[in-house]
C-alpha positions as CSV (number, residue, x, y, z in Angstrom):
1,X,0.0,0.0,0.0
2,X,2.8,2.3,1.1
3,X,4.8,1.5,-2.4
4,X,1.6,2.2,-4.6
5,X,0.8,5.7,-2.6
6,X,4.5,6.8,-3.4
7,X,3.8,6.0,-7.2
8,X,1.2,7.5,-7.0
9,X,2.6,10.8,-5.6
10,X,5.2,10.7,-7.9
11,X,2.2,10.8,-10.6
12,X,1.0,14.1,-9.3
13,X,3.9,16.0,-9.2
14,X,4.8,15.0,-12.6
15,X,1.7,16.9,-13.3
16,X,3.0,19.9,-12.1
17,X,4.0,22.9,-14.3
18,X,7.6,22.6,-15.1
19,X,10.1,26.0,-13.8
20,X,13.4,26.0,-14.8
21,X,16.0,25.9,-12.7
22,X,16.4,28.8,-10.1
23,X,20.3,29.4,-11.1
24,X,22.8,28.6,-13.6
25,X,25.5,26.2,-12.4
26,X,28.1,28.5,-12.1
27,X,25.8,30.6,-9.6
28,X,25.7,27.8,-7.0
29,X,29.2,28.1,-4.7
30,X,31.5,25.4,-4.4
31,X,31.6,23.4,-1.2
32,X,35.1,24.7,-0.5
33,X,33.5,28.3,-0.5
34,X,30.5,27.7,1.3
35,X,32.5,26.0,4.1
36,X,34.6,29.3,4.6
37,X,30.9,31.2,4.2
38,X,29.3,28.6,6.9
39,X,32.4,29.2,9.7
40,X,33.2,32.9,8.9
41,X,29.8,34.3,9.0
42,X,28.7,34.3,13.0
43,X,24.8,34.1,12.1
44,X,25.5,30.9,9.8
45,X,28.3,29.5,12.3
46,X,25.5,29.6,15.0
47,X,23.2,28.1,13.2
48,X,25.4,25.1,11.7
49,X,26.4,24.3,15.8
50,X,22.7,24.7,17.2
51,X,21.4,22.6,14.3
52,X,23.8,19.9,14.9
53,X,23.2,20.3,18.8
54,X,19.4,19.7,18.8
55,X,19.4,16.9,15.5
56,X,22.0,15.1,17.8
57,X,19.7,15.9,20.7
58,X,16.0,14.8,18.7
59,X,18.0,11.8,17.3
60,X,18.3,9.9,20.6
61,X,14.6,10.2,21.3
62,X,13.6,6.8,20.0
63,X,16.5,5.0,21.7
64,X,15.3,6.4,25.0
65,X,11.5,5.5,24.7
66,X,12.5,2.1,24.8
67,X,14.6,2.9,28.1
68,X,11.5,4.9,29.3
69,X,8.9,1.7,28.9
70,X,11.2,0.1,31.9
71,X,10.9,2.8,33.8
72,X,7.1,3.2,33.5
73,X,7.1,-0.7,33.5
74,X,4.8,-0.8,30.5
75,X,5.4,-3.0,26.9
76,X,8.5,-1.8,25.1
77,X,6.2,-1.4,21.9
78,X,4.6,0.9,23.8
79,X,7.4,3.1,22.5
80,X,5.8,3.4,19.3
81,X,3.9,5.6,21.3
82,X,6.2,7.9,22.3
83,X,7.9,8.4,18.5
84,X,4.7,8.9,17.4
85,X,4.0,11.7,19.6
86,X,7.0,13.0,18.9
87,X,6.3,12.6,15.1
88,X,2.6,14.2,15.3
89,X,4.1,16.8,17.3
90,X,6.5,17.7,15.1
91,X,3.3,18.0,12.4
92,X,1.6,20.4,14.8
93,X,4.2,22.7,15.0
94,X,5.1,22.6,11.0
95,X,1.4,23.3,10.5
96,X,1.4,26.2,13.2
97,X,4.5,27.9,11.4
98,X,2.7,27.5,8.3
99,X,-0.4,28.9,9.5
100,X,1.7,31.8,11.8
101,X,5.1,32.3,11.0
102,X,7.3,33.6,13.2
103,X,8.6,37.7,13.6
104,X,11.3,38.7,14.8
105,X,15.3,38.2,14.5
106,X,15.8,34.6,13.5
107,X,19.3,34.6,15.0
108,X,17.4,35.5,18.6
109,X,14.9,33.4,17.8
110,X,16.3,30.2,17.2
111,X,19.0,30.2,20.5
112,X,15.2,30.5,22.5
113,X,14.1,27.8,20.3
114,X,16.9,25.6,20.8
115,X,16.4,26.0,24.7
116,X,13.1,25.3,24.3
117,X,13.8,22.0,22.7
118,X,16.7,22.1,25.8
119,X,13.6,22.4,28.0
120,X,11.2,19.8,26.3
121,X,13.8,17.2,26.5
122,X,14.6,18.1,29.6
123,X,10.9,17.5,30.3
124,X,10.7,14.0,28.8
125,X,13.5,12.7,30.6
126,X,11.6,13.6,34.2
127,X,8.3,12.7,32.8
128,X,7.2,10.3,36.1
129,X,4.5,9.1,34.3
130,X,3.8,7.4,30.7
131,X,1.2,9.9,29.8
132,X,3.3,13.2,30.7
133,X,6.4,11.5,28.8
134,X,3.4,11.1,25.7
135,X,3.1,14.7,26.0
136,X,6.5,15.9,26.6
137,X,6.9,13.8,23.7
138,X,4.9,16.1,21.0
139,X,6.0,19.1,22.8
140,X,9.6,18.4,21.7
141,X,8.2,17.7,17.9
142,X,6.3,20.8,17.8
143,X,9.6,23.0,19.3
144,X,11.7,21.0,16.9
145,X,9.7,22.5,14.2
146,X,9.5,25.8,15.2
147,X,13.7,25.6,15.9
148,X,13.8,23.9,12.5
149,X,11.9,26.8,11.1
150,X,13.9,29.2,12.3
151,X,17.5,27.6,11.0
152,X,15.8,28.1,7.7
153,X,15.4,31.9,8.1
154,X,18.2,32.8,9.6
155,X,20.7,31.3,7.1
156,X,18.3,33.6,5.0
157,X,19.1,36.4,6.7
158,X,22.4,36.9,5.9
159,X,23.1,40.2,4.4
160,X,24.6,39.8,0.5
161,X,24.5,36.6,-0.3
162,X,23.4,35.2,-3.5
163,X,22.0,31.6,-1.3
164,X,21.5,30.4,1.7
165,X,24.8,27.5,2.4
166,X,22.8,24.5,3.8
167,X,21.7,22.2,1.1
168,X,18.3,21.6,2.6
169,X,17.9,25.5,2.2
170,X,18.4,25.4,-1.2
171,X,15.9,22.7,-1.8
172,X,13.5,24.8,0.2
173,X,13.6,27.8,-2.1
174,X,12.3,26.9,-5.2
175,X,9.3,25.7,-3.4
176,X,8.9,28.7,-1.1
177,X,8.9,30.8,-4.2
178,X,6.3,28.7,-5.6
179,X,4.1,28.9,-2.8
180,X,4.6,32.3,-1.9
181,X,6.8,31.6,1.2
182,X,9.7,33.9,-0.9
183,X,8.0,36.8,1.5
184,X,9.8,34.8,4.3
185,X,13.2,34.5,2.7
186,X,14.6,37.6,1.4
187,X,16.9,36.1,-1.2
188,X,14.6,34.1,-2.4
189,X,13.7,34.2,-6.5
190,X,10.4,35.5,-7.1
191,X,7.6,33.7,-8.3
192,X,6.7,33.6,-11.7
Protein backbone atom coordinates (compact mmCIF):
# COMPACT_ATOMS: atom_id res chain seq x y z
CA UNK A 1 0.00 0.00 0.00
CA UNK A 2 2.75 2.35 1.11
CA UNK A 3 4.81 1.47 -2.42
CA UNK A 4 1.62 2.16 -4.63
CA UNK A 5 0.83 5.72 -2.57
CA UNK A 6 4.48 6.84 -3.44
CA UNK A 7 3.83 5.96 -7.20
CA UNK A 8 1.17 7.50 -6.97
CA UNK A 9 2.64 10.82 -5.55
CA UNK A 10 5.23 10.68 -7.87
CA UNK A 11 2.19 10.77 -10.62
CA UNK A 12 1.05 14.11 -9.31
CA UNK A 13 3.87 15.99 -9.25
CA UNK A 14 4.83 15.05 -12.56
CA UNK A 15 1.68 16.86 -13.30
CA UNK A 16 3.05 19.93 -12.06
CA UNK A 17 4.02 22.90 -14.32
CA UNK A 18 7.65 22.64 -15.10
CA UNK A 19 10.06 25.98 -13.75
CA UNK A 20 13.38 25.99 -14.78
CA UNK A 21 16.04 25.91 -12.70
CA UNK A 22 16.45 28.79 -10.06
CA UNK A 23 20.32 29.39 -11.06
CA UNK A 24 22.77 28.62 -13.64
CA UNK A 25 25.45 26.19 -12.41
CA UNK A 26 28.06 28.49 -12.11
CA UNK A 27 25.78 30.63 -9.61
CA UNK A 28 25.67 27.83 -6.99
CA UNK A 29 29.19 28.12 -4.69
CA UNK A 30 31.46 25.41 -4.43
CA UNK A 31 31.58 23.37 -1.23
CA UNK A 32 35.09 24.73 -0.50
CA UNK A 33 33.54 28.35 -0.51
CA UNK A 34 30.47 27.75 1.31
CA UNK A 35 32.46 25.97 4.15
CA UNK A 36 34.59 29.31 4.61
CA UNK A 37 30.93 31.18 4.23
CA UNK A 38 29.33 28.58 6.89
CA UNK A 39 32.36 29.22 9.71
CA UNK A 40 33.22 32.89 8.92
CA UNK A 41 29.81 34.28 9.01
CA UNK A 42 28.67 34.34 12.95
CA UNK A 43 24.78 34.05 12.08
CA UNK A 44 25.46 30.94 9.83
CA UNK A 45 28.28 29.52 12.28
CA UNK A 46 25.45 29.63 15.04
CA UNK A 47 23.18 28.07 13.20
CA UNK A 48 25.41 25.07 11.72
CA UNK A 49 26.35 24.32 15.82
CA UNK A 50 22.65 24.73 17.23
CA UNK A 51 21.42 22.61 14.34
CA UNK A 52 23.77 19.94 14.89
CA UNK A 53 23.24 20.26 18.81
CA UNK A 54 19.39 19.69 18.84
CA UNK A 55 19.40 16.94 15.54
CA UNK A 56 21.99 15.10 17.76
CA UNK A 57 19.71 15.91 20.75
CA UNK A 58 16.01 14.78 18.71
CA UNK A 59 17.99 11.78 17.30
CA UNK A 60 18.31 9.89 20.56
CA UNK A 61 14.63 10.19 21.33
CA UNK A 62 13.63 6.78 20.03
CA UNK A 63 16.48 4.99 21.69
CA UNK A 64 15.33 6.36 25.02
CA UNK A 65 11.46 5.51 24.69
CA UNK A 66 12.51 2.05 24.78
CA UNK A 67 14.58 2.91 28.14
CA UNK A 68 11.49 4.88 29.27
CA UNK A 69 8.92 1.67 28.87
CA UNK A 70 11.24 0.11 31.85
CA UNK A 71 10.86 2.76 33.84
CA UNK A 72 7.11 3.23 33.54
CA UNK A 73 7.12 -0.74 33.54
CA UNK A 74 4.81 -0.85 30.54
CA UNK A 75 5.41 -3.00 26.85
CA UNK A 76 8.47 -1.85 25.14
CA UNK A 77 6.22 -1.42 21.89
CA UNK A 78 4.62 0.93 23.84
CA UNK A 79 7.39 3.08 22.54
CA UNK A 80 5.79 3.43 19.29
CA UNK A 81 3.91 5.60 21.28
CA UNK A 82 6.19 7.89 22.33
CA UNK A 83 7.90 8.36 18.50
CA UNK A 84 4.68 8.88 17.39
CA UNK A 85 3.96 11.68 19.56
CA UNK A 86 6.96 13.03 18.93
CA UNK A 87 6.27 12.63 15.12
CA UNK A 88 2.60 14.18 15.33
CA UNK A 89 4.11 16.83 17.25
CA UNK A 90 6.48 17.65 15.06
CA UNK A 91 3.27 18.00 12.36
CA UNK A 92 1.63 20.36 14.76
CA UNK A 93 4.20 22.70 15.03
CA UNK A 94 5.11 22.63 11.04
CA UNK A 95 1.37 23.30 10.50
CA UNK A 96 1.36 26.23 13.23
CA UNK A 97 4.45 27.95 11.40
CA UNK A 98 2.70 27.54 8.28
CA UNK A 99 -0.36 28.88 9.53
CA UNK A 100 1.68 31.77 11.85
CA UNK A 101 5.11 32.35 10.96
CA UNK A 102 7.27 33.63 13.21
CA UNK A 103 8.55 37.72 13.61
CA UNK A 104 11.30 38.70 14.80
CA UNK A 105 15.29 38.18 14.49
CA UNK A 106 15.83 34.61 13.53
CA UNK A 107 19.27 34.64 15.00
CA UNK A 108 17.42 35.47 18.60
CA UNK A 109 14.93 33.39 17.76
CA UNK A 110 16.34 30.18 17.20
CA UNK A 111 18.97 30.16 20.49
CA UNK A 112 15.19 30.47 22.51
CA UNK A 113 14.10 27.82 20.29
CA UNK A 114 16.89 25.57 20.83
CA UNK A 115 16.43 26.04 24.66
CA UNK A 116 13.08 25.34 24.35
CA UNK A 117 13.81 22.01 22.71
CA UNK A 118 16.66 22.06 25.77
CA UNK A 119 13.57 22.42 27.96
CA UNK A 120 11.16 19.81 26.32
CA UNK A 121 13.79 17.19 26.52
CA UNK A 122 14.59 18.09 29.58
CA UNK A 123 10.88 17.47 30.29
CA UNK A 124 10.74 13.99 28.79
CA UNK A 125 13.54 12.72 30.56
CA UNK A 126 11.57 13.60 34.19
CA UNK A 127 8.29 12.73 32.81
CA UNK A 128 7.18 10.26 36.07
CA UNK A 129 4.47 9.06 34.26
CA UNK A 130 3.80 7.36 30.70
CA UNK A 131 1.24 9.93 29.83
CA UNK A 132 3.29 13.20 30.68
CA UNK A 133 6.40 11.48 28.80
CA UNK A 134 3.37 11.10 25.71
CA UNK A 135 3.15 14.75 26.05
CA UNK A 136 6.52 15.93 26.60
CA UNK A 137 6.95 13.76 23.74
CA UNK A 138 4.86 16.06 21.04
CA UNK A 139 6.04 19.10 22.80
CA UNK A 140 9.65 18.37 21.72
CA UNK A 141 8.20 17.71 17.94
CA UNK A 142 6.34 20.81 17.84
CA UNK A 143 9.60 22.98 19.32
CA UNK A 144 11.70 20.95 16.92
CA UNK A 145 9.66 22.48 14.24
CA UNK A 146 9.50 25.77 15.18
CA UNK A 147 13.68 25.61 15.92
CA UNK A 148 13.77 23.94 12.47
CA UNK A 149 11.90 26.75 11.11
CA UNK A 150 13.94 29.20 12.25
CA UNK A 151 17.49 27.60 10.98
CA UNK A 152 15.80 28.13 7.73
CA UNK A 153 15.41 31.85 8.07
CA UNK A 154 18.23 32.76 9.63
CA UNK A 155 20.66 31.31 7.11
CA UNK A 156 18.28 33.58 4.96
CA UNK A 157 19.10 36.36 6.70
CA UNK A 158 22.43 36.86 5.89
CA UNK A 159 23.07 40.21 4.39
CA UNK A 160 24.65 39.83 0.51
CA UNK A 161 24.48 36.59 -0.31
CA UNK A 162 23.44 35.16 -3.46
CA UNK A 163 22.04 31.56 -1.30
CA UNK A 164 21.49 30.42 1.66
CA UNK A 165 24.80 27.55 2.42
CA UNK A 166 22.78 24.49 3.76
CA UNK A 167 21.66 22.17 1.06
CA UNK A 168 18.26 21.59 2.62
CA UNK A 169 17.85 25.50 2.16
CA UNK A 170 18.43 25.45 -1.24
CA UNK A 171 15.91 22.70 -1.83
CA UNK A 172 13.46 24.79 0.22
CA UNK A 173 13.56 27.80 -2.12
CA UNK A 174 12.27 26.87 -5.21
CA UNK A 175 9.26 25.72 -3.41
CA UNK A 176 8.85 28.69 -1.05
CA UNK A 177 8.86 30.83 -4.20
CA UNK A 178 6.31 28.71 -5.64
CA UNK A 179 4.06 28.87 -2.82
CA UNK A 180 4.56 32.26 -1.92
CA UNK A 181 6.78 31.65 1.20
CA UNK A 182 9.74 33.88 -0.90
CA UNK A 183 8.04 36.85 1.51
CA UNK A 184 9.84 34.80 4.28
CA UNK A 185 13.18 34.46 2.66
CA UNK A 186 14.55 37.61 1.37
CA UNK A 187 16.92 36.06 -1.18
CA UNK A 188 14.58 34.06 -2.39
CA UNK A 189 13.73 34.24 -6.49
CA UNK A 190 10.42 35.53 -7.14
CA UNK A 191 7.60 33.72 -8.27
CA UNK A 192 6.71 33.56 -11.75
Amino acid sequence: MLAAATFVAAAVIRLLPYSPPAAAASDVPRPGRTLVRMFSTGPLRRTLYMTVVVALSVAVLPITAVAFTGDFSIEPAAAGVLAAAYGLGGLAGSAGVMLRPMRGDADRLMTWLAAGVGMTLAGAACAGSFPVAVVAYSLAGIMNSYFFAATLDDGADTPGQPCCPYPWETGEWPGGAQTGGARRVPNAPASP
